[in-house]
PDB file with one MODEL, atoms N, CA, C and O in Angstrom:
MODEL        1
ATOM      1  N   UNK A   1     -13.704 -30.626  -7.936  1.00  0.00           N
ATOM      2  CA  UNK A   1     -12.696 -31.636  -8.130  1.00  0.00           C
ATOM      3  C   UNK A   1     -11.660 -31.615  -7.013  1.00  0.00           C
ATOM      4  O   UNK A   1     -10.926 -32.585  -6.828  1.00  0.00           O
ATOM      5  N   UNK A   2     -11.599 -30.537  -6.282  1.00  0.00           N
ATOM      6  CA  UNK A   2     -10.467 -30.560  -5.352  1.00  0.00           C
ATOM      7  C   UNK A   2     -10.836 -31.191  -4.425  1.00  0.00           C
ATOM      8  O   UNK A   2      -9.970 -31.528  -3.618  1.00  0.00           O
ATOM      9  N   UNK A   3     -12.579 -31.689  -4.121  1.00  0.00           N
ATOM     10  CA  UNK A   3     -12.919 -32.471  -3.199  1.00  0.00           C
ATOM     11  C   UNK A   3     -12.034 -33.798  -2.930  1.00  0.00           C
ATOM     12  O   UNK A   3     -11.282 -34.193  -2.038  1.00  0.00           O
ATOM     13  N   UNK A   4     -12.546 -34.309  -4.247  1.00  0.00           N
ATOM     14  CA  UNK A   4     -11.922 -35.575  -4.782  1.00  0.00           C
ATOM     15  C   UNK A   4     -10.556 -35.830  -4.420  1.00  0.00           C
ATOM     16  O   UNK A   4     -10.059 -36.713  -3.721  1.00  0.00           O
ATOM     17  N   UNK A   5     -10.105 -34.954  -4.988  1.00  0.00           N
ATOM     18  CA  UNK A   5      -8.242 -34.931  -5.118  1.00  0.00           C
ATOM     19  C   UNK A   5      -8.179 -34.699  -3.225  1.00  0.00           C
ATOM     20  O   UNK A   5      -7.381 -35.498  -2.735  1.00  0.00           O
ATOM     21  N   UNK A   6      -8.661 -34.052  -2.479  1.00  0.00           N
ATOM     22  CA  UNK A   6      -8.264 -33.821  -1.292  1.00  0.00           C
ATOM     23  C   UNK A   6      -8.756 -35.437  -0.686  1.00  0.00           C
ATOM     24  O   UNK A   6      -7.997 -36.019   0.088  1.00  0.00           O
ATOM     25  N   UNK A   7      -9.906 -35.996  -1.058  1.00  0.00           N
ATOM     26  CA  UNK A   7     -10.371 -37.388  -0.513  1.00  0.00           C
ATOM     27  C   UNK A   7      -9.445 -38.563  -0.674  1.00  0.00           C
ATOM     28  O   UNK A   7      -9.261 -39.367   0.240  1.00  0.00           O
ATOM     29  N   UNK A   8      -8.643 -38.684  -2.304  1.00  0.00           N
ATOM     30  CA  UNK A   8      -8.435 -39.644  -2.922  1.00  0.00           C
ATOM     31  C   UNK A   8      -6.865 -39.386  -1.564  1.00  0.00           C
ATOM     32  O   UNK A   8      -6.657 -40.367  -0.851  1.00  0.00           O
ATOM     33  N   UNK A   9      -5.950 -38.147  -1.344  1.00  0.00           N
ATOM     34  CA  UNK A   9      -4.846 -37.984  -0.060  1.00  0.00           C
ATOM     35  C   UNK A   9      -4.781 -38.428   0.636  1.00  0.00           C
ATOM     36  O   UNK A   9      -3.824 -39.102   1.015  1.00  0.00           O
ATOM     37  N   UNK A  10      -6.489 -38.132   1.481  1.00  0.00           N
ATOM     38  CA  UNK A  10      -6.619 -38.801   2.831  1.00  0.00           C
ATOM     39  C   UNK A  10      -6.426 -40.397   2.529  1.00  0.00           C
ATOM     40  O   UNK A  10      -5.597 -40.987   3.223  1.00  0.00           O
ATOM     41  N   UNK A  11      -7.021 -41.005   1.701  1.00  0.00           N
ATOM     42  CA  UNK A  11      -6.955 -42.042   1.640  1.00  0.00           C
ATOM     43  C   UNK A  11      -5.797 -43.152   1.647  1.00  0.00           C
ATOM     44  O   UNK A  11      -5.727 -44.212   2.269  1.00  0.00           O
ATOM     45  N   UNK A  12      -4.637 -42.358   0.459  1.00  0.00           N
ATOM     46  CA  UNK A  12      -3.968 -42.521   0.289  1.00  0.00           C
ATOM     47  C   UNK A  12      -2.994 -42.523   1.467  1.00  0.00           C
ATOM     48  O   UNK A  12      -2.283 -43.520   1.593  1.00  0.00           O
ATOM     49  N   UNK A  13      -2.866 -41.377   2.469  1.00  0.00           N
ATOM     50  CA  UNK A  13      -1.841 -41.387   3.566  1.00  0.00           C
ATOM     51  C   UNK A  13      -2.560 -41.827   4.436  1.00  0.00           C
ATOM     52  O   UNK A  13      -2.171 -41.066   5.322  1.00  0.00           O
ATOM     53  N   UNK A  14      -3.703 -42.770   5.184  1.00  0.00           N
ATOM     54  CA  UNK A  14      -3.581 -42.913   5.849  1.00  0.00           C
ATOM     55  C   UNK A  14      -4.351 -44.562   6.014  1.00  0.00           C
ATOM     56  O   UNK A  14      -4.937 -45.215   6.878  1.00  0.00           O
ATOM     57  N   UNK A  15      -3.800 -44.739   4.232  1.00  0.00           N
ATOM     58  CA  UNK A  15      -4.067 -46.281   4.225  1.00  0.00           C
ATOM     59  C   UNK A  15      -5.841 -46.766   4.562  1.00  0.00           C
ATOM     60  O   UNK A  15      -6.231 -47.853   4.987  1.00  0.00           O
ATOM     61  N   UNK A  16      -6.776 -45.390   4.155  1.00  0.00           N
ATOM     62  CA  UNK A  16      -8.196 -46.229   4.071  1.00  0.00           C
ATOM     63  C   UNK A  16      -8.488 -46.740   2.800  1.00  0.00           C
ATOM     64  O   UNK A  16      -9.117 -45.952   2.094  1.00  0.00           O
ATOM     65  N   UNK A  17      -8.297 -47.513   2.442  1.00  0.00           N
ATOM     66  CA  UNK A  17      -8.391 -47.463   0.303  1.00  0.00           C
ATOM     67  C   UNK A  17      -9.874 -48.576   0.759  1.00  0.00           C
ATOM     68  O   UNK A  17     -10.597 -48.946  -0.166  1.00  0.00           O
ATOM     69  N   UNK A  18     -10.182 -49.002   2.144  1.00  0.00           N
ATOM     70  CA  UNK A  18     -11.714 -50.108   1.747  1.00  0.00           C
ATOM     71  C   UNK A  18     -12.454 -48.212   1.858  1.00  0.00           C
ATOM     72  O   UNK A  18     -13.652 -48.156   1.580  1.00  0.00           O
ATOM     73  N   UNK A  19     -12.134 -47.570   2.032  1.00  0.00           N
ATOM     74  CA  UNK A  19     -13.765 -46.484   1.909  1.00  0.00           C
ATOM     75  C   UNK A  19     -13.526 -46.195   0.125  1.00  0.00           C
ATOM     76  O   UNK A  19     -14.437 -45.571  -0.420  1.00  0.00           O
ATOM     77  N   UNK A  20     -12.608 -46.535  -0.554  1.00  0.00           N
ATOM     78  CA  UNK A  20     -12.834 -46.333  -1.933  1.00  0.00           C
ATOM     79  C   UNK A  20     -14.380 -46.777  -2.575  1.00  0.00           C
ATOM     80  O   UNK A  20     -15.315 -46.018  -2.832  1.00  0.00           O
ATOM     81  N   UNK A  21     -14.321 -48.096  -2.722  1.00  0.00           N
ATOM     82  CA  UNK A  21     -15.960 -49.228  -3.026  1.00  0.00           C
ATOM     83  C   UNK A  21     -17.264 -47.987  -2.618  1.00  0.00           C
ATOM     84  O   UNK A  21     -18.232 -47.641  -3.295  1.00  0.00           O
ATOM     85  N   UNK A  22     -16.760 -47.473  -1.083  1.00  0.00           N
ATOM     86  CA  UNK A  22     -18.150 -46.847  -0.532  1.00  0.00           C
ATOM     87  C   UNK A  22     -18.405 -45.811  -1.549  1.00  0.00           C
ATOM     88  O   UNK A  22     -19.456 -45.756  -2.188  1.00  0.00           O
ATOM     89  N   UNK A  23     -17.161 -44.771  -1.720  1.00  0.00           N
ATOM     90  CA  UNK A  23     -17.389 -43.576  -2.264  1.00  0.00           C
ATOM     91  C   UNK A  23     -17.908 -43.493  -3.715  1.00  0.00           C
ATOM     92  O   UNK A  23     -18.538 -42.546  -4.185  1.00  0.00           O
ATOM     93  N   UNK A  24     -17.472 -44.867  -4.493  1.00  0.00           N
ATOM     94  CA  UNK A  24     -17.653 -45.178  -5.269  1.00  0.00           C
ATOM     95  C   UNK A  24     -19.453 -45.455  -5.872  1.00  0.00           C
ATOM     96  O   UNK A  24     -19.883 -45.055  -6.954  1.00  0.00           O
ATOM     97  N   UNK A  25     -20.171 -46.156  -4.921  1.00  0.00           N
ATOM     98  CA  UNK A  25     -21.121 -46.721  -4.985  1.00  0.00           C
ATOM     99  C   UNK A  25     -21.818 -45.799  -4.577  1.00  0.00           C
ATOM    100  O   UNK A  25     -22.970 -45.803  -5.010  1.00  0.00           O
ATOM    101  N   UNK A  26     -21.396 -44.568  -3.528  1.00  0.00           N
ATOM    102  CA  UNK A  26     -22.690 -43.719  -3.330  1.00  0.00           C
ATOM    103  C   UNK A  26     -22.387 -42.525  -4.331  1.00  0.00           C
ATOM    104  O   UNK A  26     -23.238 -41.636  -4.364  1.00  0.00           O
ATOM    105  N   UNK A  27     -21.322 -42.403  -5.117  1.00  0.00           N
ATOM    106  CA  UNK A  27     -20.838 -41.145  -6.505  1.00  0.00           C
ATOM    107  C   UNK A  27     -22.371 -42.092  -7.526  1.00  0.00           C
ATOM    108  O   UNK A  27     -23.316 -41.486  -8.031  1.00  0.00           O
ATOM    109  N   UNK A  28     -22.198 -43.429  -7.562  1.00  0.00           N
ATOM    110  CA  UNK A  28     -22.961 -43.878  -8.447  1.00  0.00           C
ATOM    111  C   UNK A  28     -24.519 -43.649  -8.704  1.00  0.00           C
ATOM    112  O   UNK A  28     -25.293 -43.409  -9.631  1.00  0.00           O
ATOM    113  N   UNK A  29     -24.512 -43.946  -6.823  1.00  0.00           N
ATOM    114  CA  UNK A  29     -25.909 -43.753  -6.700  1.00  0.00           C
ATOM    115  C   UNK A  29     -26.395 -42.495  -6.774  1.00  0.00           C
ATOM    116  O   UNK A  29     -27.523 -42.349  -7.244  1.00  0.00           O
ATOM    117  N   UNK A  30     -25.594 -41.272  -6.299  1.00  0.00           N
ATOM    118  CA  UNK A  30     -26.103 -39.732  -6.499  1.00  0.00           C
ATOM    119  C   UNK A  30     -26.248 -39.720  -8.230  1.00  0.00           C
ATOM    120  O   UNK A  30     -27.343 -39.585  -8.776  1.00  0.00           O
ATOM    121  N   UNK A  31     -25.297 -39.840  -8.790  1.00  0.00           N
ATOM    122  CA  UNK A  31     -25.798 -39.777 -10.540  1.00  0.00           C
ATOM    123  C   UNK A  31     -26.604 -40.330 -10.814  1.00  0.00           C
ATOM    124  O   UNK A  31     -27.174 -39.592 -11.618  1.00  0.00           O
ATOM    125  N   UNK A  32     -27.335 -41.484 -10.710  1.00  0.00           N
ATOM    126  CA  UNK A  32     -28.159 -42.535 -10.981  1.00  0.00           C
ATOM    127  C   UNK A  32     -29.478 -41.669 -10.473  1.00  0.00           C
ATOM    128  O   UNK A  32     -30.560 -41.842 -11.033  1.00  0.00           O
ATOM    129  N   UNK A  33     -29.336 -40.761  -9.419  1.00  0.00           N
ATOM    130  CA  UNK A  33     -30.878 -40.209  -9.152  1.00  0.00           C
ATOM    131  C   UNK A  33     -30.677 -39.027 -10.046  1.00  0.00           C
ATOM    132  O   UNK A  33     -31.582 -38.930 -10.874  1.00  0.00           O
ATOM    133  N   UNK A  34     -29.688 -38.026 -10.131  1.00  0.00           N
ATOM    134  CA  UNK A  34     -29.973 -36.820 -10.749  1.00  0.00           C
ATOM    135  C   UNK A  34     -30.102 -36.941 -12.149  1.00  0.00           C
ATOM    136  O   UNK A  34     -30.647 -36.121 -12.888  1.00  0.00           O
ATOM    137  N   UNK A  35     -29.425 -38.299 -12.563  1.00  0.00           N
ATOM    138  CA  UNK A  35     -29.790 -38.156 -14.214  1.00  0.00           C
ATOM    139  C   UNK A  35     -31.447 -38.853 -14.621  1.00  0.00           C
ATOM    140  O   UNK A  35     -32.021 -38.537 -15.663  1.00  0.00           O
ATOM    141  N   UNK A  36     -31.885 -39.567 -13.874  1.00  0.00           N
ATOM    142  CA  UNK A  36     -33.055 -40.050 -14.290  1.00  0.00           C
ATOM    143  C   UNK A  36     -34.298 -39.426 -13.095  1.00  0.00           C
ATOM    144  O   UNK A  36     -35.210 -40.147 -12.693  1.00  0.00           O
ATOM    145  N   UNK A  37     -34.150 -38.249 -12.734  1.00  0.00           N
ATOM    146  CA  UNK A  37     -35.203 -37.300 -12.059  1.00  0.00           C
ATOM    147  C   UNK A  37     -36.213 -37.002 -12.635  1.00  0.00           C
ATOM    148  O   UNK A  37     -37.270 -36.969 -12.004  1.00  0.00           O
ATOM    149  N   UNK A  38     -36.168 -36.672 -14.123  1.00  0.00           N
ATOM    150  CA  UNK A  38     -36.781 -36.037 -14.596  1.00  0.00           C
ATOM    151  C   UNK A  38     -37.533 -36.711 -16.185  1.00  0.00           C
ATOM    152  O   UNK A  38     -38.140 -36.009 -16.993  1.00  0.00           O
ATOM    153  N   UNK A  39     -37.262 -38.379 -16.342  1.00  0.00           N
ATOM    154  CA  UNK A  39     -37.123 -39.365 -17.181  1.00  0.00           C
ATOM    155  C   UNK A  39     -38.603 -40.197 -16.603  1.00  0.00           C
ATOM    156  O   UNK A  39     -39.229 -39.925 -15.579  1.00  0.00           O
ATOM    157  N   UNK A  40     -38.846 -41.053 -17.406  1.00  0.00           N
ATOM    158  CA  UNK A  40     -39.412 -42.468 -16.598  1.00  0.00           C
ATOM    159  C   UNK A  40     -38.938 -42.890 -16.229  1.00  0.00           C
ATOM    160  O   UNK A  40     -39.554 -43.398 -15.292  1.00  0.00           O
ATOM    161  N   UNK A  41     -37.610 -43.294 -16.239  1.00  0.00           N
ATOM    162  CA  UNK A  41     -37.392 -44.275 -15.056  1.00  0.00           C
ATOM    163  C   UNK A  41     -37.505 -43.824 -14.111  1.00  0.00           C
ATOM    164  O   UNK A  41     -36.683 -44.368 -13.374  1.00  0.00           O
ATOM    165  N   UNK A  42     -38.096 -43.032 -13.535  1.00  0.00           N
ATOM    166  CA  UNK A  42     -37.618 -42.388 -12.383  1.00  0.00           C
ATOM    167  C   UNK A  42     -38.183 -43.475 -11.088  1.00  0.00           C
ATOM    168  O   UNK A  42     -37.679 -44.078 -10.140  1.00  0.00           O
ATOM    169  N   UNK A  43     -39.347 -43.324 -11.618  1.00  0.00           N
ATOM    170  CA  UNK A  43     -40.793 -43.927 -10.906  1.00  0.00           C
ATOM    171  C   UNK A  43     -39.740 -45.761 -10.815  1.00  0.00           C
ATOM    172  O   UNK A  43     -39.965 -46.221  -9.696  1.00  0.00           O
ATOM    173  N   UNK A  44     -38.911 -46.615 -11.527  1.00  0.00           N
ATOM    174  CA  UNK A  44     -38.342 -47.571 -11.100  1.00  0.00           C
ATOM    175  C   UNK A  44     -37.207 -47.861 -10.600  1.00  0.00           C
ATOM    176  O   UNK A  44     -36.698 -48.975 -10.473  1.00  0.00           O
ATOM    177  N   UNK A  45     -36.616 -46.374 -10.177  1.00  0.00           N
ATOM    178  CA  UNK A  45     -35.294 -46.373  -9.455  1.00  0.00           C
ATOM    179  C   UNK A  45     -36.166 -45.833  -8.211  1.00  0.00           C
ATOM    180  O   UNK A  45     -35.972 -46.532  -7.216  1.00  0.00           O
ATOM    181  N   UNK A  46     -36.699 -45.213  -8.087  1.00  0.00           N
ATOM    182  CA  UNK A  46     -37.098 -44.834  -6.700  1.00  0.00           C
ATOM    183  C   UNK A  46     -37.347 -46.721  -5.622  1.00  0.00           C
ATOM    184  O   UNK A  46     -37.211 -47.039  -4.440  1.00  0.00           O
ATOM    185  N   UNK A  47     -37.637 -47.262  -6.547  1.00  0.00           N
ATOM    186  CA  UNK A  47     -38.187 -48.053  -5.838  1.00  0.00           C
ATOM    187  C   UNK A  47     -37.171 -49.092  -5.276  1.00  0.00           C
ATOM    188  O   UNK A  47     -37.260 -50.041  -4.496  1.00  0.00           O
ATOM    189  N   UNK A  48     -36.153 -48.509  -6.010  1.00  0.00           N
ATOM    190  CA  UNK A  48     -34.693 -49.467  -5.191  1.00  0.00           C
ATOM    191  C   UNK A  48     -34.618 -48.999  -3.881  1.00  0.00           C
ATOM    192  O   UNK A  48     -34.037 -49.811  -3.161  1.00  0.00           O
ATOM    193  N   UNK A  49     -34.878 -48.295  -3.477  1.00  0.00           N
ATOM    194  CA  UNK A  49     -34.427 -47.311  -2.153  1.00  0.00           C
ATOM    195  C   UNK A  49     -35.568 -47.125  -1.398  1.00  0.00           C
ATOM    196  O   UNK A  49     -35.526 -46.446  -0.373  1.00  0.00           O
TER     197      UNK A  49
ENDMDL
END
């Protein structure tokens, strides 16, 4: 969590808040693979990528 909290700083002081959306969408996409790894879906998320 201190990642976060140290990311959300930078952001904050030095006025990048458009890399928010990014960090956002690739936090999504890392969960989106580790929770359905081991599921069926797996085999139809792979195929987004």
């Amino acid at each position: 969590m201190d990642f976060l909290k140290d990311l959300w700083d930078f952001m904050k002081v030095r006025k990048k808040f458009w890399l928010l959306p990014i960090v956002i969408v690739l936090l999504t996409f890392g969960a989106l693979i580790v929770f359905t790894s081991g599921s069926a879906i797996a085999p139809f998320v792979y195929t987004l990528f």
